[in-house]
C-alpha positions in Angstrom: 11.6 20.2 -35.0 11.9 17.1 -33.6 15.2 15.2 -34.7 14.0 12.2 -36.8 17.7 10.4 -36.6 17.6 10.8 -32.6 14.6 9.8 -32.2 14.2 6.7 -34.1 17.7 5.7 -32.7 16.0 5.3 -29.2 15.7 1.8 -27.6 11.9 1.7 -27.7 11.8 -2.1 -26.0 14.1 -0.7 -23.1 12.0 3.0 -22.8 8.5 0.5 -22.7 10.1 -2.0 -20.2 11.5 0.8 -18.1 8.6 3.2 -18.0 5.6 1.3 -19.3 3.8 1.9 -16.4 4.3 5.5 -16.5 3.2 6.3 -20.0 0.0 3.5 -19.1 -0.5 5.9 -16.4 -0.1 9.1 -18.2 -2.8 7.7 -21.3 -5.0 6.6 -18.6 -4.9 10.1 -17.2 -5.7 11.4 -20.7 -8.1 9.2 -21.5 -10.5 9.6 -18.2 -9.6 13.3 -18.4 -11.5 13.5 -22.0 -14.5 11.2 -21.0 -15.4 13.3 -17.8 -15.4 16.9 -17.9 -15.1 17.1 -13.9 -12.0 14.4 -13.3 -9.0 17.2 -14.1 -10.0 19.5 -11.6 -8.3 20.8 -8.7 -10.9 19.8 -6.4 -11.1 16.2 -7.9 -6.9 15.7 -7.6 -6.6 16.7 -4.3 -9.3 14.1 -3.2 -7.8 12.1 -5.7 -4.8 12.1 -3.4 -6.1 12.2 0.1 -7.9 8.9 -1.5 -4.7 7.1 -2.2 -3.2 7.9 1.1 -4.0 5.2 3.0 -3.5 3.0 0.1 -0.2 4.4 -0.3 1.0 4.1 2.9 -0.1 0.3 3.4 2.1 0.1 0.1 4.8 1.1 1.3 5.0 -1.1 4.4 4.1 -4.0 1.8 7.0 -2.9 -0.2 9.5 -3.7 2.2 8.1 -7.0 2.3 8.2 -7.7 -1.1 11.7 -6.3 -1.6 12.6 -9.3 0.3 10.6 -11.6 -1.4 7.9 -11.6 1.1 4.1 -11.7 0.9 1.7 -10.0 3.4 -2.2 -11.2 3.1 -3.1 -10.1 6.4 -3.0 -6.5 5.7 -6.8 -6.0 4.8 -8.3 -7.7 7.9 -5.5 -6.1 10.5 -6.3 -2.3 9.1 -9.8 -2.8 10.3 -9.0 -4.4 13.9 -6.6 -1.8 14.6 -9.6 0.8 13.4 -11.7 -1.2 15.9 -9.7 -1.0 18.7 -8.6 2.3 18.0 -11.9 3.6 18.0 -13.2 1.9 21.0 -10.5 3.3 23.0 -10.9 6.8 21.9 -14.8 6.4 22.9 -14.0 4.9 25.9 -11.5 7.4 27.0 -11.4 10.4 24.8 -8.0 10.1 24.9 -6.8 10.1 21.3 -2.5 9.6 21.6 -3.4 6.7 24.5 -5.7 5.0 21.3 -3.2 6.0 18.9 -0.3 4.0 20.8 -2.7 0.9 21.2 -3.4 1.2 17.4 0.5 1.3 17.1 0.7 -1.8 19.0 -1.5 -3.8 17.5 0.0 -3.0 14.1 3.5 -3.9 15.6 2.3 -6.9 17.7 0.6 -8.4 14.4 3.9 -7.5 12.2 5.9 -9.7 15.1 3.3 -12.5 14.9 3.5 -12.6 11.4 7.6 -12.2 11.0 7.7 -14.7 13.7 5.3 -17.4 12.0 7.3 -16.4 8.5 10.7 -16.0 9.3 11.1 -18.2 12.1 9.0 -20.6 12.1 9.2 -20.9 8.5 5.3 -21.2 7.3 4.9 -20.0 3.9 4.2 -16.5 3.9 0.9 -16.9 1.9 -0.3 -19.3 4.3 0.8 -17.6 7.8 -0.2 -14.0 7.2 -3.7 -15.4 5.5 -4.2 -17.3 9.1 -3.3 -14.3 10.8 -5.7 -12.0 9.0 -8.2 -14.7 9.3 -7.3 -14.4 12.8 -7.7 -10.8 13.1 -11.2 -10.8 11.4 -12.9 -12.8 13.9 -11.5 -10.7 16.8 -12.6 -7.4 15.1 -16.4 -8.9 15.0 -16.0 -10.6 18.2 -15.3 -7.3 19.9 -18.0 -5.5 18.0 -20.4 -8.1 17.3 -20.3 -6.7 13.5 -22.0 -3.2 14.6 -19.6 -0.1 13.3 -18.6 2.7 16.3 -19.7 6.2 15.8 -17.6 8.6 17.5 -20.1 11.5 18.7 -17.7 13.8 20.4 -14.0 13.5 18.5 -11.0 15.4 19.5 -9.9 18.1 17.3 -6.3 16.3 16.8 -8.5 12.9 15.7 -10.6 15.1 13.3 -7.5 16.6 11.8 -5.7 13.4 11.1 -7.4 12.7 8.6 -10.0 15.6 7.0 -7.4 18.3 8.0 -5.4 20.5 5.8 -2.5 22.6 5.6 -3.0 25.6 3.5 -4.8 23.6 0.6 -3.1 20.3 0.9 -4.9 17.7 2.8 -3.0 16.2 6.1 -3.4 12.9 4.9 -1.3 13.5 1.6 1.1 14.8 4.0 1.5 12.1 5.5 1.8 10.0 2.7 4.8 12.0 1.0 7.1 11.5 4.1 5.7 7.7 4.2 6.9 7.3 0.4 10.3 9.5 1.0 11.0 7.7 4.2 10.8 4.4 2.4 12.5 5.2 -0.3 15.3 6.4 2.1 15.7 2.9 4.1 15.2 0.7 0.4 17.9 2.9 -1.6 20.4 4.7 1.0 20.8 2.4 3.9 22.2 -1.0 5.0 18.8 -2.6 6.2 18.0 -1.3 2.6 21.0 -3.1 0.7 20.4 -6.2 3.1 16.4 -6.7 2.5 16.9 -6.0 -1.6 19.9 -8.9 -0.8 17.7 -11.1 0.5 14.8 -10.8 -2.1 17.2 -11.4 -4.8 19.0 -14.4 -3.8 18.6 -15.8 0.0 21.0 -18.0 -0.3 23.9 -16.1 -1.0 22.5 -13.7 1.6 23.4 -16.0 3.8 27.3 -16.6 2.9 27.1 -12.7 2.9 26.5 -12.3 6.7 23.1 -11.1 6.4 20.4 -12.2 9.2 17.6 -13.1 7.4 15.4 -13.6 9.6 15.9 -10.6 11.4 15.7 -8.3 8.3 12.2 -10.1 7.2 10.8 -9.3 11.0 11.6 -6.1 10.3 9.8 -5.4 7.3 6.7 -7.5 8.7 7.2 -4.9 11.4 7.3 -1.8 8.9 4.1 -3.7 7.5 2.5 -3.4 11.0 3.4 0.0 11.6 1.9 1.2 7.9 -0.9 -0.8 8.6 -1.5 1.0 11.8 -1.2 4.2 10.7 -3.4 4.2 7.8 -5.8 2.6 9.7 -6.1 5.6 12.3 -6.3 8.1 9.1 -9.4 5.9 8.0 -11.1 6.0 10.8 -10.8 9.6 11.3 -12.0 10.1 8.0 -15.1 8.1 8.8 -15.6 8.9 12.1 -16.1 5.5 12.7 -15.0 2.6 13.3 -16.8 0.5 10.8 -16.3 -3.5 11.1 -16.1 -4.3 7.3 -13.7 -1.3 6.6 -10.4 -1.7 5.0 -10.8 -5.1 3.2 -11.0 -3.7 0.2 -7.3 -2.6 0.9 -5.9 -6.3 0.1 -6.2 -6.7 -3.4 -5.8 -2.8 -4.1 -2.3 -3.0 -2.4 -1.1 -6.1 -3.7 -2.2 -4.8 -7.4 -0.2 -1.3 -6.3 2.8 -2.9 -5.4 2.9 -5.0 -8.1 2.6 -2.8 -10.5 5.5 -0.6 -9.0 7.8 -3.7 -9.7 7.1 -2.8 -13.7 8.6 0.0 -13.4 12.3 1.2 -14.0 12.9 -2.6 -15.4 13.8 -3.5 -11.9 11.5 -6.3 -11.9 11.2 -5.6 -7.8 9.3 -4.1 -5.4 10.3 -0.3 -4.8 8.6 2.9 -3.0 8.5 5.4 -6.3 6.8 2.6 -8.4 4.5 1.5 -5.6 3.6 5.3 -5.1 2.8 5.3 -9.6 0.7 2.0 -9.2 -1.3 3.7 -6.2 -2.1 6.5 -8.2 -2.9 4.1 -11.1 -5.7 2.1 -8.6 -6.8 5.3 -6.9 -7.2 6.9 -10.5 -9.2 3.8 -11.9 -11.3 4.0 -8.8 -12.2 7.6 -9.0 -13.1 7.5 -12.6 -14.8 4.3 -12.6 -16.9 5.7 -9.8 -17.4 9.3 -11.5 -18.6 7.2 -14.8 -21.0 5.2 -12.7 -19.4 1.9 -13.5 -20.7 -1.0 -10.5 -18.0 -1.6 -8.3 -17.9 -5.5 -9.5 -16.8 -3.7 -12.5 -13.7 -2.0 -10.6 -12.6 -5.8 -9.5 -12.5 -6.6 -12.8 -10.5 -4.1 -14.0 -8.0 -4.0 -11.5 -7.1 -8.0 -11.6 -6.8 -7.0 -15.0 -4.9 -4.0 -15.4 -2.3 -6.2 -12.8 -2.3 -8.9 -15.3 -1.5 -6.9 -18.1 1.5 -5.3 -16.7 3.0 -8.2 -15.0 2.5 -10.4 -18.5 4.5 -7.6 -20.4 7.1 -7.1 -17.7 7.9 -11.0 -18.5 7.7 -10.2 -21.9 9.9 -7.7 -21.8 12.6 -10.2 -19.9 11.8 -8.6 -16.4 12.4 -11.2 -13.3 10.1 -10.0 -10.7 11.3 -11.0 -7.2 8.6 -12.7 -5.5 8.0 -15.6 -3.5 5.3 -17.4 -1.7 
């Protein structure tokens, strides 16, 4: 039986402002699980998952960003130019680690533009990486004229990137595991880590600490690039394509992830375990929405809402969330 002393001695306000997201999660999860009969199936999860990889990943490179108080806007518009160029040069030269080195250095080059533009030149953040993915948008239909890329004879490594599996696990979800360990890794057990959650929290006394800001905030912009990069080469292979309007839709549904990982654990900031919860929470509202036949506007709605709602009740609940623009 449960013990009716203990339990109503528990800090309710502290349990919500801790793991709100979580139990929001979990009812969600319930909830869609009751209204369709196919969404708790084994089949559903694991494409559940491979669905949130990408997201996921992108997260987690925007995460390090945050956790220094950064903003990324660029991220949409760079994930499909590096899946543009990616897939030309695999078409042109059916050579898929030469493409996958060019895709890493766009991702990187765009991550120094925008740490440089940032950090050093001190724009805004909103302002300088919006420029730069405004940037990278008319390049990607400049080079394509608009007109996706089908890739008719794809190497068996390219195909496997992204619609491979291991046993019963999807690659992709591979992928993103190590993504979200490695992250949580660098945030929580080293001294870039220590030094970029520093700098989120109070830059100015970063600064009588020792700590080079500007260097630490070019290096997350550069672990934004590199995320950026890689996801983008797991789309494509999963489309076979490169398709010119393909991973816009990746802004708002990473900035709503990553925000919704700062409610949890009453942190108030941006961290990899929380940012892996909220992309399950998108991904999950984007499955079901779709398996109920809800219009997509719909989805929009519901997201910018859902992130409303939880950032409004993580101030309510005395949260500081450590962001700045």
């Amino acid at each position: 039986m449960i013990n009716n002393k203990k339990f109503m001695s528990i800090c309710w306000p502290e349990v919500l402002r801790k793991y709100g997201t979580v139990i929001g999660t979990i009812i969600m999860f319930t909830v869609f699980s009751l209204l369709v009969e196919s969404f708790c199936t084994t089949k559903n999860l694991f494409m559940l998952l491979r669905q949130m990889s990408m997201l996921t990943i992108i997260a987690c490179g925007f995460t390090f960003v945050m956790a220094a108080g950064g903003f990324d806007m660029s991220i949409g518009n760079v994930t499909g130019l590096v899946s543009m160029v990616f897939t030309i040069v695999l078409v042109g030269t059916s050579n898929f680690w030469l493409s996958f080195l060019v895709a890493l250095t766009i991702g990187l080059f765009v991550g120094l533009i925008n740490a440089t533009l940032v950090a050093y030149i001190n724009l805004p953040d909103f302002i300088g990486t919006f420029a730069v993915g405004s940037i990278a948008y008319g390049i990607k239909m400049l080079l394509t004229k608009g007109n996706p890329i089908f890739i008719t004879k794809p190497p068996a490594i390219f195909t496997f990137i992204g619609r491979g599996y291991i046993n019963i696990i999807p690659f992709p979800v591979i992928i993103m595991i190590a993504f979200v360990m490695i992250t949580i890794f660098i945030l929580h057990k080293t001294k870039l880590g220590r030094r970029i959650y520093a700098i989120g929290g109070n830059p100015v006394a970063s600064v009588y600490a020792g700590i080079n800001i500007k260097k630490n905030r070019m290096i997350t912009f550069l672990l934004s690039g590199l995320s950026v990069s890689i996801a983008a080469v797991i789309m494509t292979s999963r489309l076979n394509s490169g398709q010119p309007l393909a991973g816009e839709e990746f802004l708002l549904d990473v900035i709503a992830t990553v925000f919704l990982g700062t409610t949890m654990f009453g942190e108030g900031e941006a961290n990899a375990a929380g940012s892996f919860v909220g992309a399950f929470m998108i991904s999950m509202l984007n499955n079901a929405l779709t398996m109920l036949n809800i219009p997509y506007y719909f989805q929009y709605i519901t997201k910018g809402s859902v992130v409303i709602t939880a950032v409004m009740l993580a101030v309510l609940m005395g949260q500081k969330l450590r962001v700045q623009f």
